[in-house]
C-alpha positions in Angstrom: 0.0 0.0 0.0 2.1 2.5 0.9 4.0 2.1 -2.6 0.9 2.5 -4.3 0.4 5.5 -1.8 3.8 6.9 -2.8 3.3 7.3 -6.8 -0.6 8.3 -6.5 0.6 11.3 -4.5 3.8 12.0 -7.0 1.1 11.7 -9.3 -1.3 13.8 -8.0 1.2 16.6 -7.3 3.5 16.6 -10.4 3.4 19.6 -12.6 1.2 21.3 -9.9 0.7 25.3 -9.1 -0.8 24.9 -5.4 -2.7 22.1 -3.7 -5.0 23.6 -0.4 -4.3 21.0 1.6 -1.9 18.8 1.1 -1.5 16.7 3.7 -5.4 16.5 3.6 -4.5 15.0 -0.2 -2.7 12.6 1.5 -4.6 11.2 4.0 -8.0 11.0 1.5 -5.5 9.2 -1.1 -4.5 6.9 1.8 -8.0 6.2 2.8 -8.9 5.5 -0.8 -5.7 3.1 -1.4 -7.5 1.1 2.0 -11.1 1.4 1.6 -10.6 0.3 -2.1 -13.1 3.6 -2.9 -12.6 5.6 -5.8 -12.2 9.3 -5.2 -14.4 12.0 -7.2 -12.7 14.1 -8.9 -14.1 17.2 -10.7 -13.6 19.0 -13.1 -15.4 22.2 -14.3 -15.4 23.7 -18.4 -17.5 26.5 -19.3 -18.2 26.0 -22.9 -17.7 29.8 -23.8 -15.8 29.0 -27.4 -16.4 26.2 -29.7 -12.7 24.9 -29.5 -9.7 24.6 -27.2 -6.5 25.0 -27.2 -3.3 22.7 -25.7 -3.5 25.7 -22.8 -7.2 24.3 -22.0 -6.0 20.9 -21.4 -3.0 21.1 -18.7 -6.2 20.3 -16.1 -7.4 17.6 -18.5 -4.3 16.1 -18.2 -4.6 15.7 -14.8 -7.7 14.7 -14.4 -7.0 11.8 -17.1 -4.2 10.7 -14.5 -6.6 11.0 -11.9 -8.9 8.3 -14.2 -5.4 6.3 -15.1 -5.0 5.5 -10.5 -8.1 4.4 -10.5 -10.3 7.3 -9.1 -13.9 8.1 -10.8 -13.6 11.6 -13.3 -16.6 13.9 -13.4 -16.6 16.8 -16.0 -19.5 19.3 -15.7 -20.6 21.1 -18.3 -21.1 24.6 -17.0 -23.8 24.8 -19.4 -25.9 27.8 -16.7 -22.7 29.2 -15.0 -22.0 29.8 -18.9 -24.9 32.2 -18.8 -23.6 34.4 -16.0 -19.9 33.9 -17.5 -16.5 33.5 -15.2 -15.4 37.0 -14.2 -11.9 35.0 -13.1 -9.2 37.7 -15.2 -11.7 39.6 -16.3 -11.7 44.1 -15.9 -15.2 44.0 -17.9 -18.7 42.6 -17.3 -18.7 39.0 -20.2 -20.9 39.4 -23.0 -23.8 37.2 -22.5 -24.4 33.5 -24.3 -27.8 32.3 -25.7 -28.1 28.7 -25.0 -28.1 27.8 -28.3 -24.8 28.6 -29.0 -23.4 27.5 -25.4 -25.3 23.8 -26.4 -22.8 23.9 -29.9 -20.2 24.8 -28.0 -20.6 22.0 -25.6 -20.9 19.6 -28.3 -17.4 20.8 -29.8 -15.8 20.7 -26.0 -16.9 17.1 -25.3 -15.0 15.9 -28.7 -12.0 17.9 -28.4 -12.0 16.7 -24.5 -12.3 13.0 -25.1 -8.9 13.3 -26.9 -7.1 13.6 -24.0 -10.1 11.4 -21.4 -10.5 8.1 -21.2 -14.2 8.0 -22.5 -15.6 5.1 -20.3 -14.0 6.7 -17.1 -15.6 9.6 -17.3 -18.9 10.9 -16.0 -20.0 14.1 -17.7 -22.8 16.1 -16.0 -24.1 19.1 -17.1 -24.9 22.4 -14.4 -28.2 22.9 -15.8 -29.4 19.7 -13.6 -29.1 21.5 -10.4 -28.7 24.8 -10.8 -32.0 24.8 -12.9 -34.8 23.8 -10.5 -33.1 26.1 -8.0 -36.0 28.6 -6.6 -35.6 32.1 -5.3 -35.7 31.1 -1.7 -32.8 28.4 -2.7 -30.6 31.1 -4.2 -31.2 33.4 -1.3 -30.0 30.8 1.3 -26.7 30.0 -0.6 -26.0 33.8 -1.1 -26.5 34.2 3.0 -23.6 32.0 3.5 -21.1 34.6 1.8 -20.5 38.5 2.5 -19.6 41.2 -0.3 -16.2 42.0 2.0 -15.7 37.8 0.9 -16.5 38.8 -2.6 -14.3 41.6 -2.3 -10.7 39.4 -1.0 -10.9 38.1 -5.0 -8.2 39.9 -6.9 -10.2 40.8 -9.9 -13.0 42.3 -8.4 -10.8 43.9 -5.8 -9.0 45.5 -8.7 -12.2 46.9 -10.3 -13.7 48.2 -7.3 -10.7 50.1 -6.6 -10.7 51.3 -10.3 -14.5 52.7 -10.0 -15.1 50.0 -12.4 -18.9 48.5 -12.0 -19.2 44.7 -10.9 -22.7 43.3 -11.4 -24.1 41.6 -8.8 -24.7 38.9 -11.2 -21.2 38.7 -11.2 -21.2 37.5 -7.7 -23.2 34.2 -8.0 -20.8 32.8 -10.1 -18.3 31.3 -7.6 -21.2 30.5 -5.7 -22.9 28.7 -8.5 -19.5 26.9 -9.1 -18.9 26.0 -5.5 -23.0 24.6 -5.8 -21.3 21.9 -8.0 -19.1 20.8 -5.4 -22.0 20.5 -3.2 -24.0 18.4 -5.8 -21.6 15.6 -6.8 -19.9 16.2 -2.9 -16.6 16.3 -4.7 -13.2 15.1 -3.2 -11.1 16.9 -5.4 -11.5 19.6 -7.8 -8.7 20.9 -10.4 -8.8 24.0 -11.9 -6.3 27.1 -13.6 -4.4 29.4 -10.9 -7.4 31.9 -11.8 -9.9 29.3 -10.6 -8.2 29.7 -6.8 -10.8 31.8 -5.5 -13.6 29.1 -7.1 -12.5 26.4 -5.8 -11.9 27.7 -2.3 -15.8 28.9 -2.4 -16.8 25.3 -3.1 -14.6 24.4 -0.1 -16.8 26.5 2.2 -19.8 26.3 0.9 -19.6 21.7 1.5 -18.4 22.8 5.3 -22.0 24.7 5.2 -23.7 21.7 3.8 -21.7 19.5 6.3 -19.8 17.7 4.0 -16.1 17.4 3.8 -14.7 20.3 2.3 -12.6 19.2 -1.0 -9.0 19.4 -2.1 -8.5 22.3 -4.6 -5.3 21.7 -7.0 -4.5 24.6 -9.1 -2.5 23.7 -12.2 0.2 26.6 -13.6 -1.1 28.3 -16.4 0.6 27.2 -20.1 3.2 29.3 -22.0 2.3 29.7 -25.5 5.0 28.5 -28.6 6.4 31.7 -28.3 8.1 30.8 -24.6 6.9 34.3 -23.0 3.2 35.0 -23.0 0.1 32.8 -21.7 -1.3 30.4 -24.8 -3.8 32.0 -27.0 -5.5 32.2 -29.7 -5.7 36.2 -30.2 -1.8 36.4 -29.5 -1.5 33.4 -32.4 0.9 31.3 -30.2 -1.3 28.5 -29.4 -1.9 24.7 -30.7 -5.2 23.6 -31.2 -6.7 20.3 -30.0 -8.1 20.1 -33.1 -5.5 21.1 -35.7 -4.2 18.1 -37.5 -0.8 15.9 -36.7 1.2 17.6 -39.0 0.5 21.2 -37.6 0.8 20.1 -34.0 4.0 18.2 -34.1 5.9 21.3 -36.6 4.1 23.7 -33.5 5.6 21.6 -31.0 8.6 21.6 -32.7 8.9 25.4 -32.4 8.6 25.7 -29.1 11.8 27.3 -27.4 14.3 25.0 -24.9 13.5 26.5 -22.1 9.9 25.3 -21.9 10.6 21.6 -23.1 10.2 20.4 -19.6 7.5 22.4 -18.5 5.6 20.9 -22.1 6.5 17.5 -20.5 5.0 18.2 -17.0 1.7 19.9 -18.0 1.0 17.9 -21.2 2.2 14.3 -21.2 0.9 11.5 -18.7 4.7 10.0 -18.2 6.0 10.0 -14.7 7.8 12.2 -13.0 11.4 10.1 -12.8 11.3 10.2 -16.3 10.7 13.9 -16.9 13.5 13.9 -14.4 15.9 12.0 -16.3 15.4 14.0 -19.8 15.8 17.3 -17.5 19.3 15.8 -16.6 20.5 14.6 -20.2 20.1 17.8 -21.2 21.1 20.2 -18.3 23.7 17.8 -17.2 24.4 15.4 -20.4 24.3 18.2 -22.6 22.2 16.0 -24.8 20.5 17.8 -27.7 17.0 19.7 -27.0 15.9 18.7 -30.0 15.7 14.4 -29.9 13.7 15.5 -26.7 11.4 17.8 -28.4 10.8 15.4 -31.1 9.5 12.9 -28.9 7.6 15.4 -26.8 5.8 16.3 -30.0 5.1 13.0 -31.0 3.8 12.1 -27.4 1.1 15.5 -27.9 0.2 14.1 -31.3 -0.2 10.7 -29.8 -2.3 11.7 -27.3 -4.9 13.9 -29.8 -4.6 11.2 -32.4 -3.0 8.2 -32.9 0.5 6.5 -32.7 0.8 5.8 -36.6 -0.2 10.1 -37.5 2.5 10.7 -34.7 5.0 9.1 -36.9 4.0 10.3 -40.2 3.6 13.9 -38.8 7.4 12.9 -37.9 8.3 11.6 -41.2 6.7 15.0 -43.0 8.3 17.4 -40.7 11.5 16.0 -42.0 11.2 16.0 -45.0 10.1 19.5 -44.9 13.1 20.4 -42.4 15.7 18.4 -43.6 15.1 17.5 -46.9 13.8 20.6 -47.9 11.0 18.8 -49.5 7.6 19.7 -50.5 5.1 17.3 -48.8 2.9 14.8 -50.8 -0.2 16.0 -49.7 -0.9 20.1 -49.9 -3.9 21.8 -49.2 -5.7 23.1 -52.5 -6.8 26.3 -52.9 -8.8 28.3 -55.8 -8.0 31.4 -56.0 -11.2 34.0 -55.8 -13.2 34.8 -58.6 -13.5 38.4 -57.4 -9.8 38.9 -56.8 -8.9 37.7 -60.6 -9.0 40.9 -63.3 -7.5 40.4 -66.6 -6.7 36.5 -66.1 -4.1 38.2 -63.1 -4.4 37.9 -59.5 -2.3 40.0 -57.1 -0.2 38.1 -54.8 -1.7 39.8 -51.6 -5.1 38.8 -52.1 -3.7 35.3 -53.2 -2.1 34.4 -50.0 -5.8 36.0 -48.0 -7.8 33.7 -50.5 -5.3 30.8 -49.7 -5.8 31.0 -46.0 -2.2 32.2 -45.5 -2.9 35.2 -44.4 -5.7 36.7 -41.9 -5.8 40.3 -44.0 -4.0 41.9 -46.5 -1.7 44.3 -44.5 -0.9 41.1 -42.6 0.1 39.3 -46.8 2.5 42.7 -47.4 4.0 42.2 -44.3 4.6 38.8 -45.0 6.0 39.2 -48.4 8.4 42.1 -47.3 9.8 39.5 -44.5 11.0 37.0 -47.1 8.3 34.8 -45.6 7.2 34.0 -49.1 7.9 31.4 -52.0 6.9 30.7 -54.9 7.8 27.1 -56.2 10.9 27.5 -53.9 11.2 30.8 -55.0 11.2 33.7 -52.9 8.9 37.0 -53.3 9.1 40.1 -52.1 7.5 42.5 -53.9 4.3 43.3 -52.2 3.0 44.8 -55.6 3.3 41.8 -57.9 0.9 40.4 -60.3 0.6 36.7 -60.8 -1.0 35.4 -64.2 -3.3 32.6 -63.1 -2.5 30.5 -66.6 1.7 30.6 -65.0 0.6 29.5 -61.4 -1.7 27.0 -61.6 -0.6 24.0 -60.2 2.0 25.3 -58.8 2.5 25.6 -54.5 3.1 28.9 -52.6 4.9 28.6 -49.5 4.7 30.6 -46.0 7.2 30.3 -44.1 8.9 26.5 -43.7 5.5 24.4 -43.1 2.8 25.9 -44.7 1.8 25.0 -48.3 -1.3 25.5 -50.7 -1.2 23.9 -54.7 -3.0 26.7 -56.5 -5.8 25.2 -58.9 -7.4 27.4 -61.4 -10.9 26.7 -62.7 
C-alpha cells in the first residue's frame, strides 16, 4: 500500500501550481488506497468557445491521471454558470451566451476533450441539472452563507472596485454557482487554472456549510504559448489547437523554445515524474541535444490527440520538410477567388488572404516584405506583384517552412 500510496501522491502533485491542503490529499489518497473507494474528482469547463486550445488541457491532463489511479472523473458542463460567465481575469462585465450557442459549444468541448479522457472513465454532468430547478428562496439561502467583503478578497473584483469599475451583482453568483457543484456531486477533489483559486476555495466552504467534507483544490500553472513568454492564446497566435491536424501540431511543438521543453513535459504528457526527471538531466547535465527531446515530446502531444501511426507520419513530414527541404505529398488546394482575378491576373496579396495564408492583406505585405514567401521555392518580395493565373496553376506557394497551398485554377 504505501508504494501504491507513494506514486498516486507524485502523481497527483506533479506539474502542480498549489494544492489547499496537502496533507489532507494525503490522508484522503490513503483512505482511498484502503477502503478500495474511488475518489471523485471534478472537473469544471464553461463551454464559452467552440474549440480549445493545448492551454485548455493542462487540467485535462490531470484529471486523465486521476482516471489512469483508479479514481472516478466527473466533467460538468457549465452549461448555466456559462450564462452568468467566469469574471476570473476579467476588468469587464462577459458578454452574454444564448443557449443555443453555449449547447454547440458544448458539443465541440466534449469531442475535443475526449482526446485527451478516457471516455468510459468519465462521467459528464451538465450544471443545468441542479442549478436549474433552484427557486428564489434556494438562491437566497446560498448567497446568505457569503458576505460582499468575501467577494471583495478576489483579486479581480478587488481591482475593479478600486478602479471605480462596476461589478454586477450577477457577477457575484458565479463562484457561488460553481462551489454549488461541489456541493451536488460532494466532490473530493476539484482541479482548476491558478485563476480558478478563489472558485475552488468557495466550493470548499460552501460543502463545510452543507456538512460535508470540504474538498481538495489543485490549481494547475497556467501554459506558455509557442512563443516561450506570454500565456497560450488564440488572439496572441501562439497557441496549438486540439483540433489542428498531426502535422501542424508536431511542426508547432517543434517550435517551441528550450527552455519550456520540460515544462511541455509536465503539464502535457501523462509519463512519470522520474522520467521527466531524467530527460531534465541529459540535457542540463548530459548536454544532450533539446531537439531528440522535443521530437518525442511532439510525437507524445500528437499521440495523445490522435493516434501513434499520424505521430510518426507527422514525424516523417516534418523532416522531410526540415531536412530534406521537401515539399510534402499532400498540400492543401486552394482556388484562388473569382472576385480577386482581373484580366486573367491575381495579385499576390489577395492570393495568399484567399489561400488561407494570411488573416488580411496588411498582414500578406508584411509577409511578403519578411521573405516569408515562396513561390515554387522561390522567394517573393514584392508586395505589388501580379501573378498570371495560366503561370501558377498548379504550382505551390509557401509561407514560411511548413505551410503549403497547390493553386488550382478553374
Amino acid at each position: 500500500m504505501e508504494k501504491d500510496l507513494r506514486k498516486q501522491i507524485d502523481t497527483a502533485c506533479q506539474g502542480t501550481e498549489d494544492i489547499l491542503i496537502r496533507d489532507e490529499l494525503e490522508d484522503i489518497l490513503a483512505k482511498s488506497i484502503s477502503e478500495n473507494k474511488p475518489l471523485k474528482v471534478k472537473l469544471g469547463l464553461d463551454p464559452t468557445a467552440p474549440d480549445i486550445h493545448l492551454g485548455h488541457t493542462v487540467v485535462l491532463n490531470k484529471l486523465r491521471q486521476f482516471q489512469d489511479m483508479g479514481h472516478k472523473a466527473i466533467l460538468i458542463i457549465g452549461d448555466y454558470t456559462a450564462r452568468i460567465g467566469d469574471p476570473s481575469g476579467r476588468s469587464t462585465l462577459r458578454p452574454k451566451l444564448n443557449p443555443e450557442v453555449i449547447d454547440n459549444n458544448a458539443k465541440t468541448y466534449m469531442k475535443q476533450a475526449f482526446k485527451i479522457l478516457d471516455t468510459d472513465k468519465t462521467e459528464v454532468v451538465k450544471n443545468s441539472k441542479w442549478l436549474k430547478p433552484l427557486k428564489l428562496e434556494d438562491i437566497l439561502n446560498l448567497t446568505s452563507r457569503f458576505t460582499v467583503a468575501r467577494m471583495l478578497e478576489r483579486d479581480d473584483f478587488k481591482k475593479r472596485f478600486h478602479g471605480n469599475v462596476s461589478i454586477v451583482i450577477m457577477e457575484f453568483l458565479y463562484p457561488i454557482m460553481q462551489a454549488y457543484d461541489s456541493v451536488a456531486i460532494n466532490a473530493d477533489i476539484e482541479l482548476g487554472g491558478t485563476d480558478q483559486r478563489f472558485n475552488l476555495l468557495v466550493g470548499r466552504e460552501l460543502q463545510k456549510e452543507f456538512g460535508q467534507k470540504p474538498q481538495i483544490a489543485i490549481t494547475m500553472p497556467i501554459l506558455v504559448g509557442t512563443d516561450g513568454v506570454e500565456k497560450m492564446s488564440k488572439s496572441l497566435g501562439n497557441y496549438i489547437g486540439v483540433a489542428e491536424s498531426p502535422d501542424e501540431i508536431f511542426g508547432k511543438v517543434m517550435s517551441i523554445p528550450d527552455s519550456i521543453i520540460i515544462d511541455y513535459y509536465r503539464l502535457l504528457t501523462r509519463i512519470g515524474k522520474f522520467e521527466i526527471d531524467k530527460i531534465e538531466k541529459n540535457i542540463k547535465e548530459k548536454g544532450e541535444n533539446p531537439v531528440i527531446a522535443k521530437r518525442n515530446l511532439a510525437k507524445l502531444i500528437v499521440q495523445y490527440l490522435h493516434d501513434w501511426r499520424k505521430a510518426i507520419s507527422a514525424e516523417k513530414k516534418f523532416d522531410s520538410i526540415f531536412k530534406e527541404k521537401k515539399i510534402p505529398d499532400e498540400v492543401e488546394e486552394c482556388i484562388p477567388s473569382q472576385g480577386d482575378i482581373k484580366d486573367g491576373k491575381i495579385r499576390l496579396v489577395n492570393l495568399l488572404v484567399s489561400s488561407g495564408l494570411a488573416e488580411s492583406n496588411s498582414k500578406a505585405r508584411q509577409l511578403i516584405t519578411q521573405g516569408a514567401i515562396k513561390l515554387s521555392g522561390l522567394k517573393i518580395e514584392d508586395p505589388n506583384l501580379e501573378l498570371k493565373l495560366k503561370d501558377i496553376s498548379g504550382k505551390v506557394i509557401q509561407k514560411g517552412k511548413r505551410f503549403f497551398r497547390k493553386i488550382i485554377s478553374t
